[in-house]
N, C-alpha and C positions, 0 to 999 in steps of 0.2 A: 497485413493482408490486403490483397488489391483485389478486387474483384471483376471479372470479365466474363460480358456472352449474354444475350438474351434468349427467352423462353417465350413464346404462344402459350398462354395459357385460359382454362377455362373456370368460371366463381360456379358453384354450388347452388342450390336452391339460398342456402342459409347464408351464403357470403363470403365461404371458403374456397379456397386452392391450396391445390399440394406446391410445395415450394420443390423445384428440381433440385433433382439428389445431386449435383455437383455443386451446387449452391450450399446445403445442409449440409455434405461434408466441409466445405471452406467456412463456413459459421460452427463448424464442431471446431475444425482446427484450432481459432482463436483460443477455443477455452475455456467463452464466454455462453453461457446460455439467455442471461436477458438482452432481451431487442427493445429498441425504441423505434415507432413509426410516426411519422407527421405529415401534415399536406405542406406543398414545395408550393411556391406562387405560380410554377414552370409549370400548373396545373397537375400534376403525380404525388404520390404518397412516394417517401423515404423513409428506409428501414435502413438503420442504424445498429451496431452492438452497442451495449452500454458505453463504451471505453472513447469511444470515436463519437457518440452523441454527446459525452462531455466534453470532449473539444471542441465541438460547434458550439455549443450552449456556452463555454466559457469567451470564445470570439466575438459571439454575436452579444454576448452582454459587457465586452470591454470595448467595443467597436465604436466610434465618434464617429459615422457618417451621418450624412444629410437621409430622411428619411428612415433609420435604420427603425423606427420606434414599431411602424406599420408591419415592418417585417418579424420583428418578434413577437408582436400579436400574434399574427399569422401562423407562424411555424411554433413558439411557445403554446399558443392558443389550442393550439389540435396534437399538441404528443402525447401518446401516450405508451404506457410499458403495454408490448405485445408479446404473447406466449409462445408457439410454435406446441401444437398437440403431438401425441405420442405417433400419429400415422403421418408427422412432417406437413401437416396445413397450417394457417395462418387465416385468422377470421378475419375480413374486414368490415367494420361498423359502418351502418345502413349511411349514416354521419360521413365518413371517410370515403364512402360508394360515391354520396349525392357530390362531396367536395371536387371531388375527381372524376367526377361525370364516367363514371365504370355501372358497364351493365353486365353481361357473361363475359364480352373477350378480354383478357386483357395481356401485357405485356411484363415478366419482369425482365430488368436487366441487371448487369451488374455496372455499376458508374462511378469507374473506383476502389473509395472507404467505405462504399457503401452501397445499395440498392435502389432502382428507381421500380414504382409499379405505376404502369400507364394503361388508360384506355384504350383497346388496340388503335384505335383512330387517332388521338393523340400522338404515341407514338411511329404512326408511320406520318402526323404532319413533322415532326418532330425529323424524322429520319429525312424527307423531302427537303425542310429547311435546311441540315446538314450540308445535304449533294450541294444545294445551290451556293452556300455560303463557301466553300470552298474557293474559288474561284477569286472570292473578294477578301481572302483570309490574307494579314500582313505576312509576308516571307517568308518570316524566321518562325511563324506557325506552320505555313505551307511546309518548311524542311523538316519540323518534328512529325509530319503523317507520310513524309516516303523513306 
């Protein structure tokens, strides 16, 4: 499953959002009902299906880079199994808000294997950097976006 399209979306008094129904349906598709969510160092929470969290997790624990140890602190340190309630919301922990600096607005997308949730601000720095980085992208990246 690939996932594509972002949402505007608004958190709850309690810390929820409804996740959009085209989203819900491409995570019924899979099959799979457990989600995994983490904080990304890209400052956003990732939501994962089980199946696709264990192929990062197996990556990033057979991976010999320099530095790699900080980064599974980071992303091991903060996963955890997330539910999806019976009206299609998704809680996020007060924990997860403060990591990702999210107050009401926020963003999901789809990025892929998987999902990004960003602070709407975040987000559109995020989209900002995009436009500009285009311009200095090597070639044969430039060819894969027309």
């Amino acid at each position: 499953m690939f996932y594509t399209g972002s949402h505007p979306l608004t958190l709850d008094a309690k810390g929820r959002f409804v996740v959009p129904a085209d989203f819900r349906k491409a995570l019924a598709d899979t099959g799979e009902s457990e989600l995994k969510i983490t904080f990304h160092p890209d400052g956003c929470l990732r939501l994962y299906t089980r199946s696709i969290w264990h192929e990062v997790e197996q990556k990033m624990v057979e991976a010999r880079i320099a530095g790699i140890d900080r980064w599974r602190r980071v992303v091991f340190g903060n996963a955890w199994d997330i539910t999806m309630d019976s009206a299609g919301r998704l809680l996020l922990s007060p924990e997860w808000r403060k990591l990702a600096r999210m107050e009401r607005k926020i963003v999901m997308g789809g990025e892929g294997r998987y999902f990004g949730i960003w602070a709407e601000d975040a987000w559109a720095k995020q989209m900002d950097c995009a436009v500009q980085l285009v311009s200095i992208l090597p070639p044969e990246v430039q060819e894969l976006l027309q």
